[in-house]
C-alpha positions in Angstrom: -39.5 -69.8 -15.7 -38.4 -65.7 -13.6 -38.5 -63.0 -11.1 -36.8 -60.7 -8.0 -37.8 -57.4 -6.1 -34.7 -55.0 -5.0 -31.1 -55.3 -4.5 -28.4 -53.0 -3.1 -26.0 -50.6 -5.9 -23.8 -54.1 -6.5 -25.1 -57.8 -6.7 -24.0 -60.7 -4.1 -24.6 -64.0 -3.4 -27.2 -63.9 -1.0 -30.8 -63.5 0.3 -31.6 -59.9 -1.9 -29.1 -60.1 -4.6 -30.7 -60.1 -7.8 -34.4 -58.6 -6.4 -34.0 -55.9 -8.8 -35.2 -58.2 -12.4 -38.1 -59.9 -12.8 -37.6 -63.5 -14.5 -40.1 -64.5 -17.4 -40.7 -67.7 -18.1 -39.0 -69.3 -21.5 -40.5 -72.5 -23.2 -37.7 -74.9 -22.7 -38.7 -78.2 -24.7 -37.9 -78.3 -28.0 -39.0 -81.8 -29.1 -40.0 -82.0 -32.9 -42.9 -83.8 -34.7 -44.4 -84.7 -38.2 -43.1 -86.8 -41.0 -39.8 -86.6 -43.0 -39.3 -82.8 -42.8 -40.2 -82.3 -38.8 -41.6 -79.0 -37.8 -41.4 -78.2 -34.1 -43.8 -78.8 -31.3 -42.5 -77.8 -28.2 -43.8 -79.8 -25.6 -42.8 -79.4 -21.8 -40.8 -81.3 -20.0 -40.0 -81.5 -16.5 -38.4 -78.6 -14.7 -39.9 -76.3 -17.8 -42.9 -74.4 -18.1 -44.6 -73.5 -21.5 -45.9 -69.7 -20.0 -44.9 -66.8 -18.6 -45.6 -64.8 -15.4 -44.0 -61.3 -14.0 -43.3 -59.5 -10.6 -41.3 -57.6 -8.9 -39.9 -53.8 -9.0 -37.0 -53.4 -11.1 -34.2 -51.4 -9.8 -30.4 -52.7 -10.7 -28.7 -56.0 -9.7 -27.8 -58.2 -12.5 -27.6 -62.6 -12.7 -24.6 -63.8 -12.5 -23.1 -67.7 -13.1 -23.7 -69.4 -9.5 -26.3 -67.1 -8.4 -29.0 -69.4 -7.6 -33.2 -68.9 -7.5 -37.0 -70.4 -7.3 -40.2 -69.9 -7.6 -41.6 -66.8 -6.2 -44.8 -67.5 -4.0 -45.9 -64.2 -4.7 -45.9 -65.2 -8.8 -47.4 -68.3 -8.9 -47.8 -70.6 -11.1 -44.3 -69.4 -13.3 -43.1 -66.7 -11.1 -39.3 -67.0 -10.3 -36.5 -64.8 -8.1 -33.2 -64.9 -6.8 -32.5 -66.9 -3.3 -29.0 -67.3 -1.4 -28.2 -70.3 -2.6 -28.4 -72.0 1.0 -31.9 -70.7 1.2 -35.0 -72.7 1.7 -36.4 -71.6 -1.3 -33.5 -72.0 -3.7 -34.1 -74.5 -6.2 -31.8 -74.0 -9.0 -28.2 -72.6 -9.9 -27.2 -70.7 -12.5 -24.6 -72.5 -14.9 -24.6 -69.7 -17.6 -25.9 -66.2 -18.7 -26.6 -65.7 -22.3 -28.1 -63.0 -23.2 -31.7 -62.0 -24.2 -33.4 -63.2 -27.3 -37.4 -62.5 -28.5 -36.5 -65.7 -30.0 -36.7 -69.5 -27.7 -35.0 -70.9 -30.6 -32.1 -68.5 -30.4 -31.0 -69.5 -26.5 -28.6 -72.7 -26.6 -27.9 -73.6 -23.0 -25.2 -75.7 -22.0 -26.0 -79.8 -21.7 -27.0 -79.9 -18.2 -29.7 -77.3 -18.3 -32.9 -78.1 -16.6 -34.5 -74.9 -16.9 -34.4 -71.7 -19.1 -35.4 -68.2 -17.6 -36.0 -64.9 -19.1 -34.9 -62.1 -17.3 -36.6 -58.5 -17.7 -35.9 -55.4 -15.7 -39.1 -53.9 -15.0 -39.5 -49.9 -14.7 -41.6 -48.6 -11.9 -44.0 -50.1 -10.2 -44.0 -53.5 -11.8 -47.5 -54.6 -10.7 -46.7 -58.0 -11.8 -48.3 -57.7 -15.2 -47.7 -61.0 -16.8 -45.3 -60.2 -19.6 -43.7 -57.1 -18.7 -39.9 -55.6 -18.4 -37.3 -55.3 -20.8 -35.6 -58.4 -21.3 -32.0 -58.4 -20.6 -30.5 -61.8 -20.3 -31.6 -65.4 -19.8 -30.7 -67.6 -17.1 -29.8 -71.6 -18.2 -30.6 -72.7 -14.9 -29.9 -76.4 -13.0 -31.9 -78.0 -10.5 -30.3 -77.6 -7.0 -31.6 -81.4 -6.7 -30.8 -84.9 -8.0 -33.5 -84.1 -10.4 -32.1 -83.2 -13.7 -33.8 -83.7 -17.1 -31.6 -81.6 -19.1 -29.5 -84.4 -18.7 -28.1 -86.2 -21.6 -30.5 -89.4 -22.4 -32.7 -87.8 -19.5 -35.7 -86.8 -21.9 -36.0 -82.9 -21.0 -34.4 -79.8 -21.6 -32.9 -79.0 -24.9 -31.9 -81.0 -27.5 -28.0 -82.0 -26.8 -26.1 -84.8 -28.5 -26.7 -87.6 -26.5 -30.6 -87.5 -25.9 -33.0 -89.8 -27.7 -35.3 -89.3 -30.5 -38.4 -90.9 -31.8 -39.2 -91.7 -35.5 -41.1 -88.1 -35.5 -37.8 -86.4 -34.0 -39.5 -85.8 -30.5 -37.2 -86.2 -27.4 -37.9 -88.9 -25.1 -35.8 -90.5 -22.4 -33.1 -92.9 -23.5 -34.5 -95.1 -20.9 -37.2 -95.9 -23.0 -35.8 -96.2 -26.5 -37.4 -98.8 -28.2 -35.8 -100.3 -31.8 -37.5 -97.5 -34.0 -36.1 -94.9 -31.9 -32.4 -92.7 -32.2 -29.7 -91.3 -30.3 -28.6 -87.7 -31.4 -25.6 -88.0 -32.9 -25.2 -84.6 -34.1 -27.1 -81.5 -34.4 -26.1 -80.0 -38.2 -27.3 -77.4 -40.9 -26.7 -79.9 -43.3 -27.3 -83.5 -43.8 -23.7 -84.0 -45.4 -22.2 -82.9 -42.3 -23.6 -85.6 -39.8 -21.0 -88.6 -38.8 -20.8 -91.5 -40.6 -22.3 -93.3 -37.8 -26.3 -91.2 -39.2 -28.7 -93.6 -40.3 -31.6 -91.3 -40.2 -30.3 -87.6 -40.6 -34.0 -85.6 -39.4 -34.6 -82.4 -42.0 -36.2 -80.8 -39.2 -38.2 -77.0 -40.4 -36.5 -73.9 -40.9 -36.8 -72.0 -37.0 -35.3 -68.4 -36.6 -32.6 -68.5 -34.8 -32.0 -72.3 -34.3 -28.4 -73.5 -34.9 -29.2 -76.6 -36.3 -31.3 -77.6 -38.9 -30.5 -81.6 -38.9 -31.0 -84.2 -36.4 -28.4 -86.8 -37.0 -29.7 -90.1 -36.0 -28.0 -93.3 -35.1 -29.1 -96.2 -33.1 -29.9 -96.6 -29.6 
């Protein structure tokens, strides 16, 4: 999800703060799939995007938690930059700033998170070459809306305790939960250290970065 254009010496909450980095899109669903040991398949969910897109100039001005932002019209389809937050094109707040990582497994947003943006500062011109800047932090973003599926139980967004599984360890909406499905009970490098409450801990495939390894399982 990314982008902005320039900003004066110090950021503010506003139209222009932020205009200096350009935001690059990060995959944000991480639902798994396969048999007993589950490798990932990310799969998108709403409010996410699976590519990337880039614009903007890159002079200083940095994201900041409450700063808020959309999609750029000038970088469609994944383009994003900042907006005042009582702007018309505003469509998500910031809730935290982690910082940078070459690897999507590696960024752990809060619960709540609806969207995950990559932002790069881009040298010179910019040209809006899809892909380029120096990445420098990443934006766990959440929708401005009533519309949140980063949501606990709500199907999108990263895996939290409190979504739903299916049998294959892919996230769906707790809505929906049928009797072969799970609630995530826990998310665990080891199988020994889900609650007692497990009855299907999910071996899921070793992912660089990824803090987890285990799905704890319980029922819906």
């Amino acid at each position: 999800m990314t982008q902005p254009g320039s900003s004066p010496n110090r950021p503010r909450r506003g139209a222009g703060c932020l205009q200096s980095l350009l935001v690059l899109a990060v995959i944000l669903g991480l639902g798994y799939g396969a048999s007993k040991i589950f490798g990932d398949e990310p799969s998108t969910s709403k409010g996410s995007s699976s590519s990337s897109s880039s614009a903007s100039d890159g002079k200083g001005g940095k994201w900041e938690i409450g700063d808020c932002g959309g999609p750029d019209p000038e970088n469609k389809p994944d383009g994003y930059r900042a907006f005042g937050c009582d702007e018309q094109g505003a469509t998500f707040k910031a809730l935290k700033i982690e910082d940078a990582s070459f690897l999507p497994n590696a960024i752990q947003c809060p619960a709540g998170t609806d969207l995950i943006i990559q932002v790069s500062r881009v040298f010179g011109s910019g040209d809006g070459e899809k892909g380029g800047g120096i990445p420098t932090n990443t934006v766990c973003g959440r929708n401005l809306t009533g519309d949140h599926p980063g949501d606990a139980g709500a199907g999108g967004g990263q895996l939290v305790e409190g979504d739903c599984v299916s049998a294959t360890a892919k996230e769906i909406a707790c809505a929906s939960a049928g009797a072969n499905d799970f609630k995530v009970l826990g998310l665990v490098k080891e199988k020994t250290e889900c609650p007692a409450a497990t009855t299907e801990p999910m071996q899921l495939m070793m992912a660089m970065g990824r803090p987890y390894d285990v799905i704890c399982g319980g029922k819906v």
